[in-house]
VEXRONU-203448 format. One record per atom (N, C-alpha, C, O): x, y, z. Coordinates in pm, whole numbers, plus 32768, in hexadecimal, padded with zeros to 4 digits. Example, Ala and Ser with C-alpha at 12.3 -4.5 7.8 and 13.67 -1.06 7.14 Angstrom:
85277DC7830C
84CE7E3E830C
85287EB6830C
85907EB4834E
85057F1F82C4
85577F9682CA
850A80038313
853D80728324
REM end
This chain:
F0FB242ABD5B
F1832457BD6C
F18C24A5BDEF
F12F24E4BE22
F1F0249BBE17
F21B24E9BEA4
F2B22507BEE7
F30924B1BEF7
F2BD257BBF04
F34C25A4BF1B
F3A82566BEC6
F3772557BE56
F4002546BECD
F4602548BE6F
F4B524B3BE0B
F5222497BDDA
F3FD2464BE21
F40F23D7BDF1
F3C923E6BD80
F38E237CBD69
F3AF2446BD1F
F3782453BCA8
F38124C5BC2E
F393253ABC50
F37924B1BBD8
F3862519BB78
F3182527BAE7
F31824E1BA81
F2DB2579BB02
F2852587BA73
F29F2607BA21
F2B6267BBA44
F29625D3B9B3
F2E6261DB92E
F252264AB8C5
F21425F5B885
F23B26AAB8C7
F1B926D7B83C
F21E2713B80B
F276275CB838
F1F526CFB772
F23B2721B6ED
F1E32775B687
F18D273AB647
F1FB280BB676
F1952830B640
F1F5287BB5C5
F26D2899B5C4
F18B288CB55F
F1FD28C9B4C0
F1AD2928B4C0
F139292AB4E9
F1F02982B48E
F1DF2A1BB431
F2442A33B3EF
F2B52A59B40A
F1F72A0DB36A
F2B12A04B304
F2D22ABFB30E
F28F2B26B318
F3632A99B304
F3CC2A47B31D
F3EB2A1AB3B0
F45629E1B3C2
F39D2A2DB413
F3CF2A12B482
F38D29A9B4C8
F31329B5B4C0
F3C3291CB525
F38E28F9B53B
F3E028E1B5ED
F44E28D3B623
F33728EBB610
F35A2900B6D5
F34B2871B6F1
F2F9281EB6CA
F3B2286AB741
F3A527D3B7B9
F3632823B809
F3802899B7FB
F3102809B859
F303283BB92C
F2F527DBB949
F2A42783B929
F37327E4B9AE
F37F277DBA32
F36527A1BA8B
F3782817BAA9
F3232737BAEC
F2D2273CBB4E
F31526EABBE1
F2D82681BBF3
F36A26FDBC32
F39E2697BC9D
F425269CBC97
F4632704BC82
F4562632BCA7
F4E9260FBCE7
F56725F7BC3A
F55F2598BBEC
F5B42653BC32
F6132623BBA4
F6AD25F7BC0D
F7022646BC36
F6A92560BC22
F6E6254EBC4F
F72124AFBC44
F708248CBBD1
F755245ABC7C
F78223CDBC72
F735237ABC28
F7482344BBBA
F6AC2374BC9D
F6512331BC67
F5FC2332BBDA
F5C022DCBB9A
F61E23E6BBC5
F5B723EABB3B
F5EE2409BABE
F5B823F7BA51
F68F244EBADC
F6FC2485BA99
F6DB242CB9E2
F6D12466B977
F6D423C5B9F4
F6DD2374B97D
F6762360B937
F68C2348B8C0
F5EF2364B962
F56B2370B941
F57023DBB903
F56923D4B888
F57D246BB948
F5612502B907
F5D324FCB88D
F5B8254AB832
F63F24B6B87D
F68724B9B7E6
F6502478B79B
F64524A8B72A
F61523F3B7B2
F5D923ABB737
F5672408B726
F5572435B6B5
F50F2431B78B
F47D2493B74B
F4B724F8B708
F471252AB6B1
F51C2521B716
F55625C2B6BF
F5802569B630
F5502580B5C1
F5C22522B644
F5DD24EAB5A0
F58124D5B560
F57E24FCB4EB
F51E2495B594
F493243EB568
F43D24B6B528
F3FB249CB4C3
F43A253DB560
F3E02592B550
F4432600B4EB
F3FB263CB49B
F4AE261BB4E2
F4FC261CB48B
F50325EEB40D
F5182638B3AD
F4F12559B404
F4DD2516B386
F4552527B35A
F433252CB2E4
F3F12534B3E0
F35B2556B386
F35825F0B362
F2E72618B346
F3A5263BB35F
F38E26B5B324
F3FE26D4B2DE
F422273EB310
F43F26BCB295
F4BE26DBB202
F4EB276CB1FF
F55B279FB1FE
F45E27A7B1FC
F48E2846B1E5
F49728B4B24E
F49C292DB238
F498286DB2DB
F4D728A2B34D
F56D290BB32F
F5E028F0B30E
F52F2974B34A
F5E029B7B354
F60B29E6B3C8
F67A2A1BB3CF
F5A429D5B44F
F5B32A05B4D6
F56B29A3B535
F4F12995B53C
F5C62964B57A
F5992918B5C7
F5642955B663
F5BC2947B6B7
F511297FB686
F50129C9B6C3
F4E82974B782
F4732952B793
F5222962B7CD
F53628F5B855
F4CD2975B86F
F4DB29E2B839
F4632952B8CC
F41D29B0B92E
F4372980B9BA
F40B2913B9DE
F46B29B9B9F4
F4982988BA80
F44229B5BAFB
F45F298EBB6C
F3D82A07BAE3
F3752A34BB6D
F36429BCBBAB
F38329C6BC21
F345295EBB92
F32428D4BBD6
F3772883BC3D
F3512850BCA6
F3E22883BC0D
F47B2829BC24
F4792872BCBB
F49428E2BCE7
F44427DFBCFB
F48C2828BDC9
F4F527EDBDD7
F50C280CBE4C
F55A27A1BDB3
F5F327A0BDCC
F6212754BD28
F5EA270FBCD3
F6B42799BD3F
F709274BBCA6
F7702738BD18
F78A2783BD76
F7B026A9BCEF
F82D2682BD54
F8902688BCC0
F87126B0BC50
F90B2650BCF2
F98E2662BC9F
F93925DDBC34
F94C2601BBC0
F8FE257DBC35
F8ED253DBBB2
F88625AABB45
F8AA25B5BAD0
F83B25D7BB62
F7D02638BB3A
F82C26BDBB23
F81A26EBBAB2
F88126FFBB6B
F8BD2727BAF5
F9342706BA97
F9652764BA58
F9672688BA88
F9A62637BA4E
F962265FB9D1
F97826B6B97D
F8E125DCB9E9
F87725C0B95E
F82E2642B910
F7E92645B8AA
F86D26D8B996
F83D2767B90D
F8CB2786B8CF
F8CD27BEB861
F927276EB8FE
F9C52791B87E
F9C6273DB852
FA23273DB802
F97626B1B84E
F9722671B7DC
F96E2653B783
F9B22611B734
F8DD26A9B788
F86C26DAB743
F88F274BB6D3
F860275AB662
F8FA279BB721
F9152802B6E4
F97A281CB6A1
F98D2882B65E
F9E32793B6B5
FA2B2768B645
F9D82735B5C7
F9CB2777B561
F9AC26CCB5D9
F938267BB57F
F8E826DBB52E
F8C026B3B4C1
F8C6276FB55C
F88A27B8B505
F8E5280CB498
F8C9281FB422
F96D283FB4EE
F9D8286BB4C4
F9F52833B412
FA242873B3B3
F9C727B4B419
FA0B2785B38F
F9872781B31A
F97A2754B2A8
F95027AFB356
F8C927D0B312
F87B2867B310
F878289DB37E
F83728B6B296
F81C2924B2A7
F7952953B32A
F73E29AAB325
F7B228F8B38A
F73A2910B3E1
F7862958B46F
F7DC2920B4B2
F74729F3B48D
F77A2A0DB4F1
F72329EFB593
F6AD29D0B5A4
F7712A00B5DD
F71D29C8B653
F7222A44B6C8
F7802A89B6F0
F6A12A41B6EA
F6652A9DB759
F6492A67B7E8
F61729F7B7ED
F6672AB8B87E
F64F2A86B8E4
F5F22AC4B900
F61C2B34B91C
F5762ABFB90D
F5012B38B90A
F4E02B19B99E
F4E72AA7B9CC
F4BA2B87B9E6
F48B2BA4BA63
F4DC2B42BAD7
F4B42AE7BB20
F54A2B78BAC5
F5A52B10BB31
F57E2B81BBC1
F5652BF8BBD4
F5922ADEBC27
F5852B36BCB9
F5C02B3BBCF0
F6132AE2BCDA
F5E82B96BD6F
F6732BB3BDAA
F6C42B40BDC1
F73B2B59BDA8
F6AD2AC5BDE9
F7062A34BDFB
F75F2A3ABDA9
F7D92A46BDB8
F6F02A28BD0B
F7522A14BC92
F7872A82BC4D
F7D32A7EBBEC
F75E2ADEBC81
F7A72B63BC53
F85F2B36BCB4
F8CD2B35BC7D
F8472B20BD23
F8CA2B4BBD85
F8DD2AC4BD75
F9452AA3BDAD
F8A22A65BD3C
F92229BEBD01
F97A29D7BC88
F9F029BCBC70
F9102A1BBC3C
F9592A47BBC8
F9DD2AA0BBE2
FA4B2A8BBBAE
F9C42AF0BC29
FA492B75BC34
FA8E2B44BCA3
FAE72B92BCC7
FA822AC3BCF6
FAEC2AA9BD3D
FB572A36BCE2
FBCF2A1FBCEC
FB092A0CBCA0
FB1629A3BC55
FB8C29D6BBF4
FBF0299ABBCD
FB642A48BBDE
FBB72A9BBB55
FB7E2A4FBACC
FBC72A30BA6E
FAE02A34BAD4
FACA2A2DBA4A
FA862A5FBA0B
FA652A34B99C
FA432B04BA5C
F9DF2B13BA4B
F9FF2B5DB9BE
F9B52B46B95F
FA6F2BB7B9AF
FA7F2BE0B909
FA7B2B61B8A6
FA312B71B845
FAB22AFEB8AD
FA822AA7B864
FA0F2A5EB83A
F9E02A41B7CC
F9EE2A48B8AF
F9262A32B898
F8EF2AADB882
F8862A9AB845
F8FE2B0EB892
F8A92B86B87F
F8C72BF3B81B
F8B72C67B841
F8F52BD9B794
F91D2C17B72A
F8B72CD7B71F
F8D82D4AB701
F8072C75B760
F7D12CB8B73C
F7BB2CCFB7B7
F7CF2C81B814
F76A2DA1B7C0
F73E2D9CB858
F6C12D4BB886
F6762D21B82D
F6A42D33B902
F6052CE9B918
F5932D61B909
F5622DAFB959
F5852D4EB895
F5252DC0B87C
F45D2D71B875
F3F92D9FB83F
F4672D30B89E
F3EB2CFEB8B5
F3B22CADB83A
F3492C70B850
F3D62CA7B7E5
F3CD2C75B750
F38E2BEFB73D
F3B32BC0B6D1
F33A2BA0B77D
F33B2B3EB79B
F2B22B27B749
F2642B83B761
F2822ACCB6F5
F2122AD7B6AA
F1A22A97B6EB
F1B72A2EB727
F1172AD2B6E6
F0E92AB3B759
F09A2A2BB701
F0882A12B68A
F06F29D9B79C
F073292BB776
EFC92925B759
EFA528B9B72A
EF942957B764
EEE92958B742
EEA629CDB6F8
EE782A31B72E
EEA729B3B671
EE5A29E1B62F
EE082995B59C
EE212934B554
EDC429D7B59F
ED6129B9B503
EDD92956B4A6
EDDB28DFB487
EE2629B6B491
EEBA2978B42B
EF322950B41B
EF85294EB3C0
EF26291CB4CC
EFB9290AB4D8
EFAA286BB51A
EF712848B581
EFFC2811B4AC
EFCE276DB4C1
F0152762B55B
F05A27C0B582
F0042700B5A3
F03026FAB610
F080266EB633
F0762615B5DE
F0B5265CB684
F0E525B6B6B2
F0F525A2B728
F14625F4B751
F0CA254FB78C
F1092556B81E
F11A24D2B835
F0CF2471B82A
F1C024EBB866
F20D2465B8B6
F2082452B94E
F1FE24B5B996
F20B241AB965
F23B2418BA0A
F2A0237EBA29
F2B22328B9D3
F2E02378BACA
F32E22FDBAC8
F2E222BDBB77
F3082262BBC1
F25F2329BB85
F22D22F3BC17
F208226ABC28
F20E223BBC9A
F1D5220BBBA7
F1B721A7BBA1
F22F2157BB81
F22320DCBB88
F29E2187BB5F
F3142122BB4C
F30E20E8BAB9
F37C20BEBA95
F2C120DEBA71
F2A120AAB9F4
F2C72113B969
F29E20F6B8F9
F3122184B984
F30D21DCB8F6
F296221DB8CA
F2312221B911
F29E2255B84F
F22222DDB84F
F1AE22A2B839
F18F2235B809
F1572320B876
F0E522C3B876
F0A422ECB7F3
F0E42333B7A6
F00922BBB7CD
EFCE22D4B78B
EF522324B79B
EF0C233EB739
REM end
């Protein structure tokens, strides 16, 4: 992967919370990939009540990328799962608040909350779209 032609997604659980971290570009090219991996990883965990986005990774979100997060955050809306922007960086901090969505995506503050992706007990999953083919194995 490189600059802003790729996106990799690790999903890690700590019930109740389960972290995406994205890694690269949330944008045109990958906008649609990172929703099917959030559903996909969604449906593998039921008793999710915090969807937790970790954003340290993410070096640009264009207007489709943040499209596919109020998407997201409708889609959770109708379900008891709330959603977190964890460790956003100044870009998407000042897309969000130019944008005027950042109270809406950001119910909660970015308080770092993000469950960490390697340990003893926390199952793991990683997608990526660098190969063009969907998640890998």
């Amino acid at each position: 992967m490189s600059g802003r032609a790729g996106l990799q997604v690790t999903v890690a659980w700590r019930e109740p919370v389960l972290t995406v971290r994205a890694v690269g570009a949330l944008d045109f090219d990958t906008g649609e990939d990172f929703s099917r991996w959030t559903s996909e990883a969604l449906a593998d965990h039921p008793g999710a009540r915090t969807l937790c986005v970790d954003c340290a990774g993410l070096d640009h979100v264009d207007s489709t990328g943040l499209s596919v997060l109020l998407m997201l955050r409708r889609r959770l809306r109708t379900t008891d799962v709330e959603l977190r922007l964890a460790h956003r960086n100044t870009a998407l901090q000042r897309l969000l608040e130019i944008t005027g969505t950042l109270d809406h995506l950001t119910d909660v503050p970015d308080d770092g909350t993000a469950a960490p992706t390697r340990s003893a007990d926390t199952p793991e999953a990683s997608y990526a779209d660098n190969s063009g083919h969907g998640p890998a194995s």
